[in-house]
Structures are given as structure tokens and as C-alpha cells.
GUSE-119386 format. One line per field, with one value per atom (N, C-alpha, C): chain; x, y, z; residue number from 0; atom name; residue in one letter. Coordinates in nm, 2 decimals, m for minus. Layout:
N
unit A | ...
X X | ...
Y Y | ...
Z Z | ...
pos NUM | ...
site CA | ...
code A | ...
//
This chain:
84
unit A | A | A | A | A | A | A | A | A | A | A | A | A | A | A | A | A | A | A | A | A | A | A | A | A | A | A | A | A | A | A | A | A | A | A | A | A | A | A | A | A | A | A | A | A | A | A | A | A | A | A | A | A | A | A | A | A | A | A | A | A | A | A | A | A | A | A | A | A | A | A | A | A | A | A | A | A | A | A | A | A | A | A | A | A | A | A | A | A | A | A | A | A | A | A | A | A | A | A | A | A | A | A | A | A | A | A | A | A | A | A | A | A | A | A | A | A | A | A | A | A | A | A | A | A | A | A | A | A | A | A | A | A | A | A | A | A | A | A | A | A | A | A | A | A | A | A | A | A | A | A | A | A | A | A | A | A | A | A | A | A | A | A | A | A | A | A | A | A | A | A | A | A | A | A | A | A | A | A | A | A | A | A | A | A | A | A | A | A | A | A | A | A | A | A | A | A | A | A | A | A | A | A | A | A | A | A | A | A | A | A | A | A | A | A | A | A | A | A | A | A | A | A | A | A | A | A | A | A | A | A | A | A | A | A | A | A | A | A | A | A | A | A | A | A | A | A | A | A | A | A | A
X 1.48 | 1.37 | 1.36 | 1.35 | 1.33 | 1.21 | 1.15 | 1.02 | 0.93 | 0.86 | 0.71 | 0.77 | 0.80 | 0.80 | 0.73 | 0.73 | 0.66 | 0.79 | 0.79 | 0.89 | 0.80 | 0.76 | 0.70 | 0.78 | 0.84 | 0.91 | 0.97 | 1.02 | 1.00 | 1.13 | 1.09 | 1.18 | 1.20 | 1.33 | 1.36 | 1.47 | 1.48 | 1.53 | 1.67 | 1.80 | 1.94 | 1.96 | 1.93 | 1.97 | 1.86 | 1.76 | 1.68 | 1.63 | 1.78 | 1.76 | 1.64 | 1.62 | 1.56 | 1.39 | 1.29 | 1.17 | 1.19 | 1.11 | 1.06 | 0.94 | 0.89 | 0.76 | 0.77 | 0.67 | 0.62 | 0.56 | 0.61 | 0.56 | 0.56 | 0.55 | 0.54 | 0.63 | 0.74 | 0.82 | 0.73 | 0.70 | 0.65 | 0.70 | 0.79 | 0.80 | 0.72 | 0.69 | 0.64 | 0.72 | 0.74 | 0.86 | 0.75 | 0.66 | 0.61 | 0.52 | 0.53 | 0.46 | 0.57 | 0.70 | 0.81 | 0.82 | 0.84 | 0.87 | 0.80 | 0.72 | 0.60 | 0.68 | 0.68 | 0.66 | 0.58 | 0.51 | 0.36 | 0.40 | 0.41 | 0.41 | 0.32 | 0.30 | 0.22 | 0.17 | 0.12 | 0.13 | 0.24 | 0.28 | 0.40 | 0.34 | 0.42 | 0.37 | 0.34 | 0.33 | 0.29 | 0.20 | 0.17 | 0.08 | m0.12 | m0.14 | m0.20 | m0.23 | m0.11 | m0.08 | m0.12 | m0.03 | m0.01 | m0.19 | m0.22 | m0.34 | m0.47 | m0.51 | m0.52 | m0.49 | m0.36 | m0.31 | m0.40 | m0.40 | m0.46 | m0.59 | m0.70 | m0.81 | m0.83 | m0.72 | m0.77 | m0.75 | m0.62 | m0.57 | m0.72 | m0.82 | m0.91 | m1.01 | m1.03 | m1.18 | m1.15 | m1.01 | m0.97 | m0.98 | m0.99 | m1.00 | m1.18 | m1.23 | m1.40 | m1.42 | m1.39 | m1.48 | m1.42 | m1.30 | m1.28 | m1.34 | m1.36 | m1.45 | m1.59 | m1.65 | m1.75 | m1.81 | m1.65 | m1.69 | m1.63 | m1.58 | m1.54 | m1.36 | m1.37 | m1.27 | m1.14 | m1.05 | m0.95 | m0.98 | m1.03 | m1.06 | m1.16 | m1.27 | m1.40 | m1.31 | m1.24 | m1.23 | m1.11 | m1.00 | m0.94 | m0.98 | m1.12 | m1.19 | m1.23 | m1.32 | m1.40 | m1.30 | m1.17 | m1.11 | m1.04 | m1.00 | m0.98 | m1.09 | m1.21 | m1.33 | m1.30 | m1.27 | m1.28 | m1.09 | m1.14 | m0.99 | m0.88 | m0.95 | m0.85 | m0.80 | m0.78 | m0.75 | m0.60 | m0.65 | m0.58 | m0.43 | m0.36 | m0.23 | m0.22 | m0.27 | m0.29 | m0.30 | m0.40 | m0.39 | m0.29 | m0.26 | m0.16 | m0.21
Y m0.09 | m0.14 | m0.04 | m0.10 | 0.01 | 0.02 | 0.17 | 0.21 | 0.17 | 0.18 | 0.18 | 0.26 | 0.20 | 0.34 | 0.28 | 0.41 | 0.34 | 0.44 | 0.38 | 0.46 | 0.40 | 0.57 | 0.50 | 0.53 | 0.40 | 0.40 | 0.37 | 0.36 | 0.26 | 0.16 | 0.06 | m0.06 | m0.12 | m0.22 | m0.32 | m0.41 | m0.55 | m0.63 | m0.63 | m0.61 | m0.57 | m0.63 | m0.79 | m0.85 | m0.74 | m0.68 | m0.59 | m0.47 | m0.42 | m0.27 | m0.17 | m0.20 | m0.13 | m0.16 | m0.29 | m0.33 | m0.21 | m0.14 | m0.06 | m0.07 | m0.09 | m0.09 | 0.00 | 0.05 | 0.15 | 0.06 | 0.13 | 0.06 | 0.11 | 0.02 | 0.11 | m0.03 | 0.06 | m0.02 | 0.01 | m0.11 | m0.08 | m0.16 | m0.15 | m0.20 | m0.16 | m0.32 | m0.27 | m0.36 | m0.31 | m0.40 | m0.51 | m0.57 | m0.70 | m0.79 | m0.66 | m0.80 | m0.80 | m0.72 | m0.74 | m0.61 | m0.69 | m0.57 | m0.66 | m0.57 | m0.59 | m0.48 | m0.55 | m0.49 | m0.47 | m0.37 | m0.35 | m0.32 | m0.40 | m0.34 | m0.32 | m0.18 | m0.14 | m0.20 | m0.13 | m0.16 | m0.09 | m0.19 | m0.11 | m0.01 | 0.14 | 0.23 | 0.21 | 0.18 | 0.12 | 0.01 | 0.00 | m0.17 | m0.06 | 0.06 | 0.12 | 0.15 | 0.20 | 0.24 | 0.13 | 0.00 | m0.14 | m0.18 | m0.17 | m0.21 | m0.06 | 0.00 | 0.09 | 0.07 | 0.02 | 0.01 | m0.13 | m0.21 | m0.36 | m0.31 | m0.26 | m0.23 | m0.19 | m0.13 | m0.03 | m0.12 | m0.25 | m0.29 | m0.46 | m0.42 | m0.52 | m0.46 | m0.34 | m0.27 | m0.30 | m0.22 | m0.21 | m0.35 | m0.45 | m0.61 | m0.64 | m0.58 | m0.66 | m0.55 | m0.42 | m0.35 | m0.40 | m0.45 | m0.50 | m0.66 | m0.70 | m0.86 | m0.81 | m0.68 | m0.67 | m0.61 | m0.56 | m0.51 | m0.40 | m0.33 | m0.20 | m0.18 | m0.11 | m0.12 | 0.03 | m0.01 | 0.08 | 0.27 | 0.26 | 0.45 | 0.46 | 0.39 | 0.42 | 0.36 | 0.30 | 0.24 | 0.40 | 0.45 | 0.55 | 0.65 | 0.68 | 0.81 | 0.76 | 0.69 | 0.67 | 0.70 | 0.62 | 0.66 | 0.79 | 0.89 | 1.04 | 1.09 | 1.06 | 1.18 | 1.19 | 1.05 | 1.02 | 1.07 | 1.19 | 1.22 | 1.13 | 1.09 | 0.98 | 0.88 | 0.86 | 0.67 | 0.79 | 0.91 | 0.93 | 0.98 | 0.92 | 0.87 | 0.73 | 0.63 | 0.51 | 0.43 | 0.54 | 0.45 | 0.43 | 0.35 | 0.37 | 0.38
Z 3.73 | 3.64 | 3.52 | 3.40 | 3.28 | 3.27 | 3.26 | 3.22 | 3.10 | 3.08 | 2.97 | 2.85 | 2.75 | 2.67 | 2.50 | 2.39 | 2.28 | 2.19 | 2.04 | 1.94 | 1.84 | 1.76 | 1.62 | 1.54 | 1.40 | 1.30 | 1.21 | 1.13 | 1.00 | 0.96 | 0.97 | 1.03 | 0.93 | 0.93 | 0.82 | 0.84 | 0.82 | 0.86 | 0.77 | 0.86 | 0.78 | 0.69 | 0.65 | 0.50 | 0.41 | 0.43 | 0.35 | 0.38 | 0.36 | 0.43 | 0.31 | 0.18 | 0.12 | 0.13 | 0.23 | 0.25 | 0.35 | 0.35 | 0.50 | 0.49 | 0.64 | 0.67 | 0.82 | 0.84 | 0.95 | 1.06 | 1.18 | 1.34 | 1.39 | 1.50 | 1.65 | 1.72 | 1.83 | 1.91 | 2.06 | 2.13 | 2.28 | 2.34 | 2.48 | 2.58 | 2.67 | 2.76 | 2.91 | 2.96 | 3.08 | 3.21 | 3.22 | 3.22 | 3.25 | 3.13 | 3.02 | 2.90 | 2.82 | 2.78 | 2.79 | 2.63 | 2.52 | 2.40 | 2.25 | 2.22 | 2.09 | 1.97 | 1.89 | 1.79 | 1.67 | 1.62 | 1.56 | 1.47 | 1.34 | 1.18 | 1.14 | 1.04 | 0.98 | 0.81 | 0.76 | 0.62 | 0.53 | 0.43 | 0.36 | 0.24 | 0.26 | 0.25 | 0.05 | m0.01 | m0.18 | m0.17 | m0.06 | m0.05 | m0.10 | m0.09 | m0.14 | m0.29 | m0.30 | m0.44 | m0.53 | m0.46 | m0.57 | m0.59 | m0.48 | m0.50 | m0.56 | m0.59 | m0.72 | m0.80 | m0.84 | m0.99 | m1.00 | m0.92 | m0.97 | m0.97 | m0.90 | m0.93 | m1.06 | m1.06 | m1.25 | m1.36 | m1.36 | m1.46 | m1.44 | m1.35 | m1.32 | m1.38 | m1.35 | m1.43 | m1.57 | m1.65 | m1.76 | m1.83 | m1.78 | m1.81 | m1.81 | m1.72 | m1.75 | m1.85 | m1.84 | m1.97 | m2.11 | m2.11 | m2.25 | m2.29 | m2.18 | m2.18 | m2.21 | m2.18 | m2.22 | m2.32 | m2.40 | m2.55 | m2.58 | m2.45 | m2.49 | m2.55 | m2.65 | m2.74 | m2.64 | m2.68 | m2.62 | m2.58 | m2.72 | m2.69 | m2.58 | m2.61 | m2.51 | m2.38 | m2.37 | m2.19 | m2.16 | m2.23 | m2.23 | m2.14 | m2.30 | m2.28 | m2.11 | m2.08 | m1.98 | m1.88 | m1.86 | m1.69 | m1.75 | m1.85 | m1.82 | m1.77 | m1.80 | m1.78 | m1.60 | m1.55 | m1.38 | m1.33 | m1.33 | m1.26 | m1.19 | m1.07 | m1.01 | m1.08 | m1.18 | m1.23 | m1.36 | m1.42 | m1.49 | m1.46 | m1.37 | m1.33 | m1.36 | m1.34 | m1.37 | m1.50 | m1.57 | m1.73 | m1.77 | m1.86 | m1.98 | m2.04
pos 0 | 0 | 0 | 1 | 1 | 1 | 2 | 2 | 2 | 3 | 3 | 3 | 4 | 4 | 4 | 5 | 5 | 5 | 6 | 6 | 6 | 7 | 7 | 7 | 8 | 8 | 8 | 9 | 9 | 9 | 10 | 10 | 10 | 11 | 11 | 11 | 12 | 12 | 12 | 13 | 13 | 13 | 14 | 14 | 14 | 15 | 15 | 15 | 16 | 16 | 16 | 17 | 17 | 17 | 18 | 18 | 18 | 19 | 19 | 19 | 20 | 20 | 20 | 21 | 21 | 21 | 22 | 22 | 22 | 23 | 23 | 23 | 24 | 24 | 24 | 25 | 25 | 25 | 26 | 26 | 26 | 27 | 27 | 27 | 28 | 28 | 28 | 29 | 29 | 29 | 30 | 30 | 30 | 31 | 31 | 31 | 32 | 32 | 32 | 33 | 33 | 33 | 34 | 34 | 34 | 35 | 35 | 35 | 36 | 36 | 36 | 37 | 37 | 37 | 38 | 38 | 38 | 39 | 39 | 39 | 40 | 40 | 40 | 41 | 41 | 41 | 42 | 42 | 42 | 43 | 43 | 43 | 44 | 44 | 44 | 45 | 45 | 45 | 46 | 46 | 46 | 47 | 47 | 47 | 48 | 48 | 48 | 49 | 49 | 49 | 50 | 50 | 50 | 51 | 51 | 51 | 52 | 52 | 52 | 53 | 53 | 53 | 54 | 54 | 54 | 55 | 55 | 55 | 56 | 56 | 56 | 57 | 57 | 57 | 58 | 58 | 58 | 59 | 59 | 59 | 60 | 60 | 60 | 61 | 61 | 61 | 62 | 62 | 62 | 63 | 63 | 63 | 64 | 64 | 64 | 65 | 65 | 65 | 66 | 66 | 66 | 67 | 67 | 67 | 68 | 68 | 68 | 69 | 69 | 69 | 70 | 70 | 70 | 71 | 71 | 71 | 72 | 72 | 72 | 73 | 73 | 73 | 74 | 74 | 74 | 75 | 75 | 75 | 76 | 76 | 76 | 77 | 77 | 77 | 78 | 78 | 78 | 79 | 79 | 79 | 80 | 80 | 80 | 81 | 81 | 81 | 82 | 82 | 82 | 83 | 83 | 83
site N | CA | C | N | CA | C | N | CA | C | N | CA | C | N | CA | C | N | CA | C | N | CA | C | N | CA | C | N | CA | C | N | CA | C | N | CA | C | N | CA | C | N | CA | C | N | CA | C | N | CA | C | N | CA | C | N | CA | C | N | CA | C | N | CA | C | N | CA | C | N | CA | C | N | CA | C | N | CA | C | N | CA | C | N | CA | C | N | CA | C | N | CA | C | N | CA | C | N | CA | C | N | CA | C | N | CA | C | N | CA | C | N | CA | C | N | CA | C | N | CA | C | N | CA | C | N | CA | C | N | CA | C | N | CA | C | N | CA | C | N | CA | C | N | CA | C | N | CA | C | N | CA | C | N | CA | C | N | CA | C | N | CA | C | N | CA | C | N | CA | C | N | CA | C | N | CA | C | N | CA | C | N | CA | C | N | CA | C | N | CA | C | N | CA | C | N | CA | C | N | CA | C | N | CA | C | N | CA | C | N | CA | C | N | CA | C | N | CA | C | N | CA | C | N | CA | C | N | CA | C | N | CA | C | N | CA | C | N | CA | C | N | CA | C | N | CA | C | N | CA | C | N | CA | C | N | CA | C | N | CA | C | N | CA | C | N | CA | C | N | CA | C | N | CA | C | N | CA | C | N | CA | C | N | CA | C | N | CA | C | N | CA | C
code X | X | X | X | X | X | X | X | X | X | X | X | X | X | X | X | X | X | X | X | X | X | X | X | X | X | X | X | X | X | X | X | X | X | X | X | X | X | X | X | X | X | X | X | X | X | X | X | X | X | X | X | X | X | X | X | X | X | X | X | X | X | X | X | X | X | X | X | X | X | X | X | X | X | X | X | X | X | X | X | X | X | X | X | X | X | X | X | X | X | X | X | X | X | X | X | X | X | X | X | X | X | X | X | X | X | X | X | X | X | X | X | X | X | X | X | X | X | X | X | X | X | X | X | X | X | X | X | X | X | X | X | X | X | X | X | X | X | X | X | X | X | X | X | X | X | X | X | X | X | X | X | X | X | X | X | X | X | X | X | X | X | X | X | X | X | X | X | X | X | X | X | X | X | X | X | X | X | X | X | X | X | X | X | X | X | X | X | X | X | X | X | X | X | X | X | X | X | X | X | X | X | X | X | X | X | X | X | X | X | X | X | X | X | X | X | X | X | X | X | X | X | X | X | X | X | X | X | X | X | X | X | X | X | X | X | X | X | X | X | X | X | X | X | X | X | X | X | X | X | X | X
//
């Protein structure tokens, strides 16, 4: 009988070897073999950049002209990777 075991690690289906996504492999001898994907590791990033290119959209709907929305996300450290 094969034992219980777990492997965490970053998986991808061979027609697309370059999607990786992070898991965990588990067997048990009687619920049989699971496998747990995680989130794909830019699915953070991607969404930051959409927050910002979403703030950058209501403050210009609500008047503010390019410099001022600029100035505003340098003063906030985190976003100034993000601007253009």
C-alpha cells in the first residue's frame, strides 16, 4: 500500500509550459490524489496595477488634470512603480 504523502510546487499543464501556478500535490491511500492550486504568482501584481489605472480614471472624471493626479500617487510611495 502507498503511504500519505504531500509535494508543494509549481505546476503547469505541458501544452503550457510557461502558465505556472503554485500547489500542493496530496495523496491519501483512501481519498486517493488532490491537487491544490494556488494563485498565479502576478495575479497580485496585475491587480494593483488595475487598482491604480482605476483610481487614475475617477480622479480624472473628477477634475483632476494630469500633474495633480502625478504629483498625488509620487507623494504615496507604493503606487510610484506603477504610474506612468
Amino acid at each position: 500500500m502507498i503511504e500519505e504523502f504531500e509535494y508543494d510546487g509549481i505546476w503547469c499543464l505541458p501544452e503550457k509550459p510557461d502558465n505556472k501556478v503554485s500547489g500542493k500535490l496530496k495523496f491519501h491511500p483512501v481519498e486517493g490524489l488532490k491537487l491544490q492550486l494556488g494563485v498565479h504568482p502576478n495575479l497580485y501584481r496585475i491587480t494593483q496595477k488595475l487598482k491604480t489605472i482605476l483610481q487614475i480614471c475617477l480622479l480624472h472624471e473628477l477634475g483632476f488634470d494630469k500633474e495633480e493626479i502625478k504629483s498625488a500617487f509620487l507623494r504615496n510611495r507604493r503606487y510610484k512603480d506603477d504610474f506612468v
